[in-house]
C-alpha positions in Angstrom: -1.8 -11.2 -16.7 -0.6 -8.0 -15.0 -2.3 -6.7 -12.1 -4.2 -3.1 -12.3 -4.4 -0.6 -9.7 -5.6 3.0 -9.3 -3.7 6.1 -8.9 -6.2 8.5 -8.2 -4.9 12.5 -7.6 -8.7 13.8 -6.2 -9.2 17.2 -8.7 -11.4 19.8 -8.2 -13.5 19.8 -11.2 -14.3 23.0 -12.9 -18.2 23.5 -11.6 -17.8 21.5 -8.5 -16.2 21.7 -5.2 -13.4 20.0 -3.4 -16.1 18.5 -1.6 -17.6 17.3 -4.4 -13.9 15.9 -5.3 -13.4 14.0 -2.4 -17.3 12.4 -2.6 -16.2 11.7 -6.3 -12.9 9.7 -5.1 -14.8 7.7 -2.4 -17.3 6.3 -4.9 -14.3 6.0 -8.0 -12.8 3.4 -5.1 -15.5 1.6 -4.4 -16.0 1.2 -8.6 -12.4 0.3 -8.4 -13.3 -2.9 -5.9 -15.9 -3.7 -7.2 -14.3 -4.4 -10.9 -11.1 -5.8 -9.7 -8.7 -3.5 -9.1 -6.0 -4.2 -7.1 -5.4 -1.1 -5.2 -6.2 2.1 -5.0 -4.0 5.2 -4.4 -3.9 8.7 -3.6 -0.7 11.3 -4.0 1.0 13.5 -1.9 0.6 17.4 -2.6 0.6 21.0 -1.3 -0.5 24.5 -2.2 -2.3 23.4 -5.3 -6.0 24.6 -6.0 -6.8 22.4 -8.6 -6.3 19.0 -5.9 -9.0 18.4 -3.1 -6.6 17.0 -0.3 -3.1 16.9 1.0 -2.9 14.8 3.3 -3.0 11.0 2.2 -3.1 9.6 5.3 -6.3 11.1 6.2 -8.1 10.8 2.9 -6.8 6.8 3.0 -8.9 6.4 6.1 -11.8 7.6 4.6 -11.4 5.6 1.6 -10.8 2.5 3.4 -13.9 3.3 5.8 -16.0 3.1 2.4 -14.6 0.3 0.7 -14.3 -3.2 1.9 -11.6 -5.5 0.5 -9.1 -3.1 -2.3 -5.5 -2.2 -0.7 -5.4 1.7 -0.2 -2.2 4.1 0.5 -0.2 6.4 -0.3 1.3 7.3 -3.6 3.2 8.7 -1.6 4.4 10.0 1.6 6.8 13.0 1.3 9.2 11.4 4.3 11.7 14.2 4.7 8.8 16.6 5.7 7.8 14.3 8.4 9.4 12.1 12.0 9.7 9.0 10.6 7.9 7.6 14.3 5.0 10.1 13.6 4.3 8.0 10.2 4.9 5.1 11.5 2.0 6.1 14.5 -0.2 7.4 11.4 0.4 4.1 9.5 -0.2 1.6 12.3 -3.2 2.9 13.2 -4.5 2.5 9.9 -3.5 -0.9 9.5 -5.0 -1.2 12.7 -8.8 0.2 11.6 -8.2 -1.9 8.2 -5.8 -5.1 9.2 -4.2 -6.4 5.3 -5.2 -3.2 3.3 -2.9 -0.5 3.5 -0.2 0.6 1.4 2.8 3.0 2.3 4.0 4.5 -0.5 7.0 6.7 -0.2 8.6 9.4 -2.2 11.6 12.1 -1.4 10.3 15.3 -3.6 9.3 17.6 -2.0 5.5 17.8 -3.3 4.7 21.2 -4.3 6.4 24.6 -4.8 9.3 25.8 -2.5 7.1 28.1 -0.6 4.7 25.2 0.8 8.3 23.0 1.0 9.6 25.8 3.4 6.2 26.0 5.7 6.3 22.2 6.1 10.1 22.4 7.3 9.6 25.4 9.5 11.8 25.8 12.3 13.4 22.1 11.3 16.6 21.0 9.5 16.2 18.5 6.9 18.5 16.9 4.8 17.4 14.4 2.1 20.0 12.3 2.1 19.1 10.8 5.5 15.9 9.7 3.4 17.6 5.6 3.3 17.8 5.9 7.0 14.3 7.3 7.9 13.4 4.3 5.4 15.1 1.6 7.7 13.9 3.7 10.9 10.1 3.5 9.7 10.6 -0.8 8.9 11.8 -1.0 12.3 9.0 1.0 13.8 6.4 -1.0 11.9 7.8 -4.4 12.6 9.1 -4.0 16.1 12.7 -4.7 14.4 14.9 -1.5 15.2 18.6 -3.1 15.5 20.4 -3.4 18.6 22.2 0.0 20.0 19.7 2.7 17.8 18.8 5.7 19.6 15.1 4.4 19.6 15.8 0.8 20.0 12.9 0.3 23.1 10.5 2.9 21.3 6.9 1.3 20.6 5.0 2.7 17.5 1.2 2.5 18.5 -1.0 0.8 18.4 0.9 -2.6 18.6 -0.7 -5.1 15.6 0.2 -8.1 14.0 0.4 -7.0 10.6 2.1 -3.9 9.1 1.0 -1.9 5.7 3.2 -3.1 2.5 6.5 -0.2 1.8 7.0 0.9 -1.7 9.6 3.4 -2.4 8.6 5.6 -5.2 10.7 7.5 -8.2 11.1 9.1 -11.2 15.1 8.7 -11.6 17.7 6.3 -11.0 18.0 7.2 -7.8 14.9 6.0 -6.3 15.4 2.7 -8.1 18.9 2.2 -6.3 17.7 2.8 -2.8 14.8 1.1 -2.8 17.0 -1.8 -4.3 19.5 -1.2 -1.4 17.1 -1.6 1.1 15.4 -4.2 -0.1 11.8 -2.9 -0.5 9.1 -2.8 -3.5 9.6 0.2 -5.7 7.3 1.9 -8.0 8.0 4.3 -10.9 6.3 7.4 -11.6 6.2 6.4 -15.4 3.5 9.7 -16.1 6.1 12.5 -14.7 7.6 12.1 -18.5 11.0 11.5 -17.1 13.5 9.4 -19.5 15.2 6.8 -18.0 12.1 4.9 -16.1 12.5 1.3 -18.1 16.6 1.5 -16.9 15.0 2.1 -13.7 12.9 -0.7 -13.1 15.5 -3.2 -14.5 18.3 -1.7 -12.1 16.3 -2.5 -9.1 15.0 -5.7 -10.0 18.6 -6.7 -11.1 20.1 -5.4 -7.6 17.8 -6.1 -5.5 19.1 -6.7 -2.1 16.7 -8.6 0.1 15.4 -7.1 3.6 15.3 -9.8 6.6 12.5 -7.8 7.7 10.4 -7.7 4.5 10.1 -10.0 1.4 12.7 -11.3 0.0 11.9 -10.6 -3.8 11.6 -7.5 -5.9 8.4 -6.0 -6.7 8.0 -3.3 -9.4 5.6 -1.5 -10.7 5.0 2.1 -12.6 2.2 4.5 -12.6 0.3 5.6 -16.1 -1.8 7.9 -17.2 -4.4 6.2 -19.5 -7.8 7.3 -20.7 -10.4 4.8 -22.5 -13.5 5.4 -24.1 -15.8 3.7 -26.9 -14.4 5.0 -29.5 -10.6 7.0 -30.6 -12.6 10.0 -31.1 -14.4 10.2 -27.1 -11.1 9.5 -25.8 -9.0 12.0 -27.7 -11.9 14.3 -26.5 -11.8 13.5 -22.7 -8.4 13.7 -22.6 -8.3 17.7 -23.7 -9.2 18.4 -19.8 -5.5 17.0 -18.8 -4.3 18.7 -21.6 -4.8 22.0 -20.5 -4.2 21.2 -16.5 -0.6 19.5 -17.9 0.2 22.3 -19.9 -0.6 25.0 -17.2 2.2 23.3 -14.8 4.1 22.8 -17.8 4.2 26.7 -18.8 3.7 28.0 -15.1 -0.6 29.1 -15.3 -1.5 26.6 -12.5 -5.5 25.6 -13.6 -7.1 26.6 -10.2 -9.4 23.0 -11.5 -9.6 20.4 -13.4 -11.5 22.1 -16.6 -14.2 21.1 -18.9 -14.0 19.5 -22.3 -15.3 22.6 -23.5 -13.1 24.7 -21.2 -10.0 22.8 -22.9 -11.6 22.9 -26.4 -12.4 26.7 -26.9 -8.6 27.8 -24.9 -6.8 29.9 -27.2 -3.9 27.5 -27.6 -0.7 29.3 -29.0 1.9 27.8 -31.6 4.2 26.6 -28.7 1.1 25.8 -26.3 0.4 22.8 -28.8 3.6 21.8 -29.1 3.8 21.3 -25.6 0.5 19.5 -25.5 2.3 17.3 -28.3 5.0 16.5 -26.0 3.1 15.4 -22.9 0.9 13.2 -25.0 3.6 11.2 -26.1 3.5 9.9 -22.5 -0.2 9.1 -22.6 -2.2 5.8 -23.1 -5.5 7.4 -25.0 -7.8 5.2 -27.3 -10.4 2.6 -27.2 -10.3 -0.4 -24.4 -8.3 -3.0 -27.4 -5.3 0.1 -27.5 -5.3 0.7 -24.1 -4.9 -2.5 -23.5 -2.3 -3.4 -26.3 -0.3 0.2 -24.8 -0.8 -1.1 -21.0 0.9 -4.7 -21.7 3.8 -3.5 -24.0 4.9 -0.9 -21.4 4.5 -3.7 -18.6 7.1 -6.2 -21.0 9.3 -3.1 -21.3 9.5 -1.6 -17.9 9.5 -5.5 -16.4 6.8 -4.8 -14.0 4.3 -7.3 -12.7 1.5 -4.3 -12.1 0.5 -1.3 -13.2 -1.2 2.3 -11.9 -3.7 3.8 -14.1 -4.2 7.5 -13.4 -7.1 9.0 -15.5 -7.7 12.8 -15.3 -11.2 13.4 -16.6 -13.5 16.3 -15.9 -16.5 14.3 -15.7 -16.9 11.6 -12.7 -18.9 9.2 -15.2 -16.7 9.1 -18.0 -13.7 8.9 -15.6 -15.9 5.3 -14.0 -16.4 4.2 -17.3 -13.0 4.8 -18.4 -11.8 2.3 -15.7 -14.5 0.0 -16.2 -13.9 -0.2 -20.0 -10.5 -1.3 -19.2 -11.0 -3.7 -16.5 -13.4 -5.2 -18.9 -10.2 -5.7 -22.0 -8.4 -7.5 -19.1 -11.3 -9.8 -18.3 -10.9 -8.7 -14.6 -13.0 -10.1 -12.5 -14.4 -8.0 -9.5 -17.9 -8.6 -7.4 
């Protein structure tokens, strides 16, 4: 059976705080554990009201601290922002405080609009196409393997630790799938951006895989979902009108400043083209009762050729959003605590 983790994005519901948000994440992650998930994630983004956090590596301590046994990390790192060594430091220490738990999941966008893009760049060149060699500079840092005659070669990453947190290289085009097949690291598809071309994706890398001496030497893929589950067809076509109108406002350019209310989403005075759009994005969403779901969730894992899957599920209210995870743990038979 495939394996189920969480990608969890931390809104600010409409009526609560970013506080509130972040309280709301810690106890989805400990539901996560407790029904069997395999791990749980967290994104990387800037600017954005409607998002509690932006910085993953802080957030994934404060997970971890409040779970015991789920993997958590990064979904992902935006690595041309950032030193490849300062990561590496960030990382370590985290696998340090949790030893066998952490994920480092990492992307190239750029994670938010070009003004937040230019404020994390300040003063510093970047160019993304040194993004496969920060890659192989942060495996070497983590696994005390940087090759003979780099610049960095004697340079410790601390703290020093026996293990080091799993690499995933994350996409939503071709070209994520053939580095992270060059390189020879896991690789995970954003299949929720709505981009075309994710199933040619996953099949590229696991067909060119190139194996890494320093980490395993098999491909693993996986893609990330949005899926919402409830009783009945009805409750989850109702739940999911909140990400309706949040998707459609970055769609059309009205950032939500929150995650809003079922009743928020129902009584917006949707124009002609608004539902069209709103047509469109659901096309890319898993949204019934826990037998669909779970019918949706093991045809896309055949197509894309992945052995686990990411379930996103923007919902306004905490509960649902719990029970919308547990109602699908429960199709799969998972078994947690």
């Amino acid at each position: 059976m495939i394996k189920l983790g969480v990608l969890d994005q931390v809104y600010v519901s409409e009526g609560r705080t970013a506080t509130d948000g972040l309280y709301e994440a810690a106890r989805l992650a400990q539901e996560a554990e407790r029904l069997g998930y395999s791990r749980f994630w967290v994104s990387e983004h800037h600017a954005m009201r409607a998002l509690a956090f932006s910085s993953p590596e802080v957030l994934i301590a404060h997970l971890a601290a409040a779970t015991k046994r789920i993997r958590v990390g990064s979904g992902g790192i935006m690595l041309p922002h950032y030193s490849a060594y300062k990561v590496a430091e960030n990382f370590r220490l985290l696998e340090a405080l949790h030893p066998g738990r952490i994920d480092l999941g990492l992307g190239r966008a750029p994670g938010g609009m070009p003004l937040a893009t230019r404020a994390l760049q300040q003063d510093k060149y970047v160019d993304v196409n040194k993004f496969p060699q920060q890659v192989l500079d942060l495996i070497g840092y983590l696994h005390d393997a940087m090759p003979p005659g780099h610049q960095f070669e004697k340079l410790v990453a601390s703290p020093v630790v026996p293990t080091a947190p799993e690499i995933w290289l994350l996409g939503s085009s071709g070209e994520g799938a053939r580095i992270a097949a060059m390189l020879g690291t896991n690789y995970a598809f954003a299949e929720f951006f709505g981009t075309p071309g994710g199933q040619e994706a996953t099949h590229y890398y696991n067909n060119h895989f190139e194996p890494n001496h320093v980490l395993e030497d098999k491909p693993r893929s996986m893609i990330a979902t949005l899926a919402i589950c409830a009783e009945t067809e009805e409750e989850a076509d109702r739940l999911a009108r909140s990400a309706d109108l949040l998707f459609l406002g970055i769609r059309t350019g009205l950032e939500m400043p929150y995650m809003p209310s079922v009743q928020t989403a129902t009584d917006y005075p949707y124009t002609e083209m608004d539902r069209l759009h709103i047509q469109q994005i659901r096309q890319r969403r898993i949204i019934g009762t826990p037998e669909q779901v779970k019918e949706q969730l093991l045809r896309m894992g055949e197509e894309y050729n992945v052995g686990e899957i990411l379930i996103n599920s923007p919902i306004h209210d905490p509960e649902a959003r719990i029970r919308s995870y547990e109602l699908i743990a429960h199709a799969f038979g998972m078994r947690g605590e």
